[in-house]
C-alpha positions, 0 to 999 in steps of 0.5 A, spaced: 160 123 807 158 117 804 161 117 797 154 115 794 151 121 798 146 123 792 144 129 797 144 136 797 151 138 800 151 143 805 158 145 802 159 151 797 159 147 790 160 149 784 154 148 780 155 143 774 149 145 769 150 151 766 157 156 764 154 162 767 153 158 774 159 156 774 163 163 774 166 163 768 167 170 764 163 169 759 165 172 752 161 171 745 164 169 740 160 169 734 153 169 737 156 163 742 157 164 749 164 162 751 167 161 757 174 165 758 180 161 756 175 155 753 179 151 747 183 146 746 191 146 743 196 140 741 203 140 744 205 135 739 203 128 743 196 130 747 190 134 746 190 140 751 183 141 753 181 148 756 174 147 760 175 155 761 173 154 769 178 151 773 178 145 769 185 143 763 186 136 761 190 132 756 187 126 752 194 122 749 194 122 740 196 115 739 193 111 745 186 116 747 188 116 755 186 121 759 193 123 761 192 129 766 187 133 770 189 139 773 184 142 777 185 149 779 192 148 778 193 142 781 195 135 778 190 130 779 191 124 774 196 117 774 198 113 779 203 106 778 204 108 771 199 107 768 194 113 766 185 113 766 183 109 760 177 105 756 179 098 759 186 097 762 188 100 755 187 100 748 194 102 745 195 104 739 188 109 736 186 114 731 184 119 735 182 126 732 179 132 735 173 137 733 171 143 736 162 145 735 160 151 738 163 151 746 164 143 747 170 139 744 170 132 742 176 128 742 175 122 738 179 115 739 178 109 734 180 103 736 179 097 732 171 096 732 171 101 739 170 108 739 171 111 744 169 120 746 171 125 750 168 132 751 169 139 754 163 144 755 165 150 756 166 153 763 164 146 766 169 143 770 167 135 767 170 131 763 164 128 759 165 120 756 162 116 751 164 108 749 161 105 743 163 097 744 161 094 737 163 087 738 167 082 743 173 084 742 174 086 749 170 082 754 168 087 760 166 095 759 169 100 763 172 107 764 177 107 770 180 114 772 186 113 776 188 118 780 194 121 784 196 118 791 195 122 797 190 126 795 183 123 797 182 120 804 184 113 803 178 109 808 172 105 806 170 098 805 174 099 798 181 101 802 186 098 803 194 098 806 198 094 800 204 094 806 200 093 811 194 088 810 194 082 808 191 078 802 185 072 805 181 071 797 184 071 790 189 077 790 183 082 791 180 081 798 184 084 803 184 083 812 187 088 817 190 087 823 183 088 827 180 082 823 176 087 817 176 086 810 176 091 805 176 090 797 175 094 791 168 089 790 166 092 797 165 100 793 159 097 790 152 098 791 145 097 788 145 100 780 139 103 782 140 106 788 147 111 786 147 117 781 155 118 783 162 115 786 167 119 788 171 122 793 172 129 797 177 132 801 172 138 804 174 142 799 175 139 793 172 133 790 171 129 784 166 124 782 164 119 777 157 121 774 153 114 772 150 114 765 143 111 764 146 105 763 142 102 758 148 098 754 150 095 760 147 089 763 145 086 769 139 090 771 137 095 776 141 090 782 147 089 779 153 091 784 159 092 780 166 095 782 165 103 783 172 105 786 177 104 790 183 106 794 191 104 797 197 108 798 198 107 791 193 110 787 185 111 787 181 109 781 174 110 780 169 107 775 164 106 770 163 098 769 158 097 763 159 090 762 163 086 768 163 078 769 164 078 777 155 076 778 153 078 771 147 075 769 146 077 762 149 078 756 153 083 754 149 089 750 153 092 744 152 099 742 154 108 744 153 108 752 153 115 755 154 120 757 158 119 763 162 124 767 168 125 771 166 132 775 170 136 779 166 140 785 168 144 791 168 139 796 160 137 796 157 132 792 155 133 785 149 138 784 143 135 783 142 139 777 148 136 774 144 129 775 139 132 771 143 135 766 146 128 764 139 126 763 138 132 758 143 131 752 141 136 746 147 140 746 150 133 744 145 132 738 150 137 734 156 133 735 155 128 730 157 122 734 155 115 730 149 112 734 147 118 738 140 117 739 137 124 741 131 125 745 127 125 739 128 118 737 125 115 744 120 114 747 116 113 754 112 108 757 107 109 763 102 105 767 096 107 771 099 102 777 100 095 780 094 091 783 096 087 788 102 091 792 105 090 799 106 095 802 111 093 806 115 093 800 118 097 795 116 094 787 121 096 782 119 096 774 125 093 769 125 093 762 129 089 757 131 086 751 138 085 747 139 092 745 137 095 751 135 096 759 132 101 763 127 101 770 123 106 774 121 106 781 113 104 782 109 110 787 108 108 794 101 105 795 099 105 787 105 102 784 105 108 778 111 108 774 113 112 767 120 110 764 123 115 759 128 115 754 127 109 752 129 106 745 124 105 740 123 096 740 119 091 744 121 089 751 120 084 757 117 089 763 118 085 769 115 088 776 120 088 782 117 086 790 124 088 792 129 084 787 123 078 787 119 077 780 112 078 781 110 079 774 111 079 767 108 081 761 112 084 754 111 093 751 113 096 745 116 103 746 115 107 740 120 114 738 117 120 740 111 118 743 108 114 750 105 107 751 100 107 756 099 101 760 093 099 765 093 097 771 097 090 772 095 085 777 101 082 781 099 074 780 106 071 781 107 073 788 109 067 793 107 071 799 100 071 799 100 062 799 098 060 806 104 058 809 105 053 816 110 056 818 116 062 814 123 063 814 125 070 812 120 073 807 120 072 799 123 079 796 128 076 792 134 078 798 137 075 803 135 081 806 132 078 813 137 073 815 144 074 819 149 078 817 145 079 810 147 087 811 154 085 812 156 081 806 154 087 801 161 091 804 164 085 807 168 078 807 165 072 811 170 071 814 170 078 817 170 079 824 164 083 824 160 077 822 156 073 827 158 065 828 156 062 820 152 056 824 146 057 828 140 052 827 132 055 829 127 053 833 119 055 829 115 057 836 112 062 834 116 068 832 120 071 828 127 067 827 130 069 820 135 074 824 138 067 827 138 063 821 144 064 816 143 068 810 149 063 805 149 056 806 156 054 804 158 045 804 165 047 807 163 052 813 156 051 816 153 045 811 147 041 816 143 047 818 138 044 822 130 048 822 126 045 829 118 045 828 111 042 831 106 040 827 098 038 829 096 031 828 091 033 823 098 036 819 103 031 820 096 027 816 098 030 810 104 031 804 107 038 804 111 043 800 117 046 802 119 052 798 126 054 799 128 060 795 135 062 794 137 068 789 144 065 787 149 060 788 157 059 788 159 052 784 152 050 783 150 049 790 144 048 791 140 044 798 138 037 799 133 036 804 132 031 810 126 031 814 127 026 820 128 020 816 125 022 809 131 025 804 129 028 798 133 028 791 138 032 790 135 037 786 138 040 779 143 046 779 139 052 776 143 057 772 147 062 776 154 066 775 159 062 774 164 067 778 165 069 785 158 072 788 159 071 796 164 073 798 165 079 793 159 083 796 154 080 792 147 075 794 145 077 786 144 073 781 138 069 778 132 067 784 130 060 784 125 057 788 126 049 790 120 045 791 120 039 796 114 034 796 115 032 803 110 025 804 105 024 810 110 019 813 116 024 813 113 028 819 113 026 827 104 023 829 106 026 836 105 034 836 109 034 842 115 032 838 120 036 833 120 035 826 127 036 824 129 040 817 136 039 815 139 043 810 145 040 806 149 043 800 151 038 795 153 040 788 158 036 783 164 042 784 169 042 790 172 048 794 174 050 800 171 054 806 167 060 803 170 058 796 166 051 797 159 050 794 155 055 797 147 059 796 144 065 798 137 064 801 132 069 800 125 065 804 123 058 806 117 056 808 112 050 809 105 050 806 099 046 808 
């Protein structure tokens, strides 16, 4: 079973929406249903939280970690010493408890954070928020650390400390048959999970994701979402995150997000809804809680102009806030909902590849309709000579693309680095690389023909490319002509291609290529070589390097 499997388990699962489903015994205690056995004592050092199902957990009250998760009356929590916290750690906190009707909210103060933790009465979650406020701490996450030898310890995000070998910056690891695993290689596209976690067929646990509107990167963003060794597992909720981050850090109250404990399956999908519909939290009290009422929602009748070889993505952003919708097949309508009120930056999405932007102003309470939106900035419907790849803001088409999201590029299942094309016609993308890198497979040569009547002419040559390590960029030369060397534009500053992620900010290079570049005799090759240049220097994968999404010529 796939840890991101967001299907309807075939296994007996204990459904997570509501007490009764649960199976908890129900009392009613002053006109509040209550799960038999919910509430919470102190033994002095921790908060002891009853969920009045299977579950019983232990917040610390001088630090607010997560100290134990017993489930049906096994230990689940802890590994290496360290317990699942806010960070790696806050330390010294004030943290209060406070008992609503059937939930228990556990308050940690640090500094400007706030930190919450919640039981539901007859629900086996553990419920989170965070309230970052400040830079004070430079990443935004919740890890849960977990008992070794519990979970199965396999996956691209596995590895074997004793066993396998450290190839990359203590975190990229190499077995003895030539795979790669790391904890960056757990990580999927934002838009595309609900869940992670990990099962043993007859228990599992999950993190559910929140909306993620504090968060950064938009609905491509790849983080971290867990990991495994003989040592421990950990499982996280990553906000803000500096590997391939292409935004600022967003400030305020994120979540809920949940640990939750099932019968062996996935989540159920009405948890995953249940996330979404909050209003038990609304009594809590929680400071800059933004309840359903206080949102809004924006939709649109469709976008003119789609492919319909492509899925089309609906983002919007601003300082405060993120969110994304998926765009109907075949009439590109969308609706957002649970918006904070502000103006935003709606951008349209062929793939990962902007093809529109526009701005729209949400409103609490009520619905911002849109017209349709014509698609004008798509640089597939220019005519081409001759295209490499196609313009979906991916690395999708190349070689080895696929690989590098859970993979090294040193890793044996990788095809040969180098490969030069011959255009005669068909498809080629499948042959050409997917990154260029200065020290690996610099000089990547492109062969084609051209007419006399287009050797009489300039053309431009396009090169896409969705991010870059080290500020490589290509220098083009066609036969004997070279263009100039091209300005960087702004990428992540960290590691991208060889920590599973092509993700950063597409760019498109332009090169006026002159008449007299181009071979008069259409029997003859032109000759594309494609070099990486760049100010930095580096070694191997950690040279200067690219991501390339499309390469075209155009008449």
């Amino acid at each position: 079973m796939s840890p991101y499997d967001t299907s309807t388990s075939p296994l007996r699962r204990r459904t997570l929406l509501g007490a009764a489903a649960a199976g908890a015994a129900l009392t009613t205690v002053g006109g509040t249903a209550r799960a038999a056995g919910f509430g919470w004592s102190d033994d002095g050092a921790q908060y002891v939280v009853d969920t009045g199902a299977g579950l019983v957990f232990k917040v610390s009250k001088s630090t607010g970690d997560l100290t134990s998760l017993v489930y049906k009356g096994k230990e689940y929590e802890g590994y290496g010493g360290k317990h699942s916290h806010v960070e790696s750690g806050l330390g010294a906190s004030t943290v209060t408890l406070a008992q609503t009707g059937s939930t228990v909210l556990v308050t940690v103060v640090h500094g400007t954070l706030r930190h919450y933790l919640a039981a539901r009465a007859g629900l086996d979650n553990v419920y989170l928020w965070t309230d970052k406020a400040d830079t004070s701490f430079t990443a935004t996450r919740f890890i849960a650390r977990l008992k070794p030898g519990i979970f199965p310890n396999e996956g691209p995000d596995s590895w074997v400390e004793g066993a396998d070998t450290v190839i990359e910056a203590g975190d990229v690891w190499q077995r003895a048959d030539g795979q790669t695993r790391s904890k960056h290689y757990s990580g999927v596209r934002l838009m595309d999970y609900d869940h992670v976690g990990y099962t043993t067929g007859s228990v599992g646990l999950w993190m559910v994701r929140s909306n993620h509107e504090k968060a950064s990167g938009g609905p491509f963003y790849r983080s971290l979402l867990r990991h495994s060794n003989e040592l421990g597992v950990g499982l996280y909720e990553i906000l803000h995150y500096s590997q391939s981050q292409t935004e600022a850090m967003r400030f305020g109250l994120q979540g809920p997000y949940l640990l939750a404990f099932t019968d062996g399956g996935t989540p159920d999908p009405a948890l995953i809804a249940a996330n979404h519909d909050t209003s038990w939290v609304d009594p809590l009290g929680i400071p800059n809680w933004v309840g359903a009422a206080g949102r809004g929602r924006v939709a649109g009748v469709g976008l003119a102009g789609m492919d319909a070889d492509h899925p089309y993505t609906v983002g919007f952003a601003n300082a405060d806030a993120q969110y994304w919708t998926r765009a109907a097949a075949g009439t590109g309508a969308f609706s957002c909902r649970g918006m904070l009120p502000g103006t935003y930056t709606l951008t349209v999405y062929k793939g990962e590849l902007a093809v529109h932007t526009s701005t729209v102003t949400v409103t609490a309470g009520t619905a911002t309709a849109l017209h349709t939106l014509t698609l004008a900035n798509d640089p597939s419907t220019a005519p081409a000579l001759w295209r490499v790849g196609d313009w979906d803001g991916t690395p999708g088409a190349f070689k080895n693309a696929a690989l590098m999201t859970y993979a090294h590029p040193a890793d044996v299942r990788a095809a040969p680095w180098t490969g030069n094309v011959v255009i005669d016609g068909g498809d080629v993308s499948g042959s050409f690389p997917c990154y260029l890198w200065k020290d690996v497979n610099d000089g990547v040569l492109v062969y084609f023909r051209l007419t006399a009547a287009q050797a009489a002419a300039a053309h431009t040559l396009r090169i896409g490319v969705t991010t870059a390590f080290l500020n490589g960029r290509p220098q083009v030369t066609v036969n004997d002509w070279v263009s100039a060397i091209p300005a960087p534009p702004t990428q992540p500053s960290t590691r991208s291609l060889t920590n599973g992620s092509y993700r950063g900010n597409n760019h498109t290079f332009t090169y006026v290529v002159p008449a007299s570049a181009w071979k008069t005799d259409p029997s003859q090759y032109n000759v594309l070589k494609l070099n990486i240049v760049s100010g930095s220097s580096g070694t191997g994968f950690l040279s200067p390097g690219t991501a390339i999404d499309c390469i075209d010529l155009l008449p």
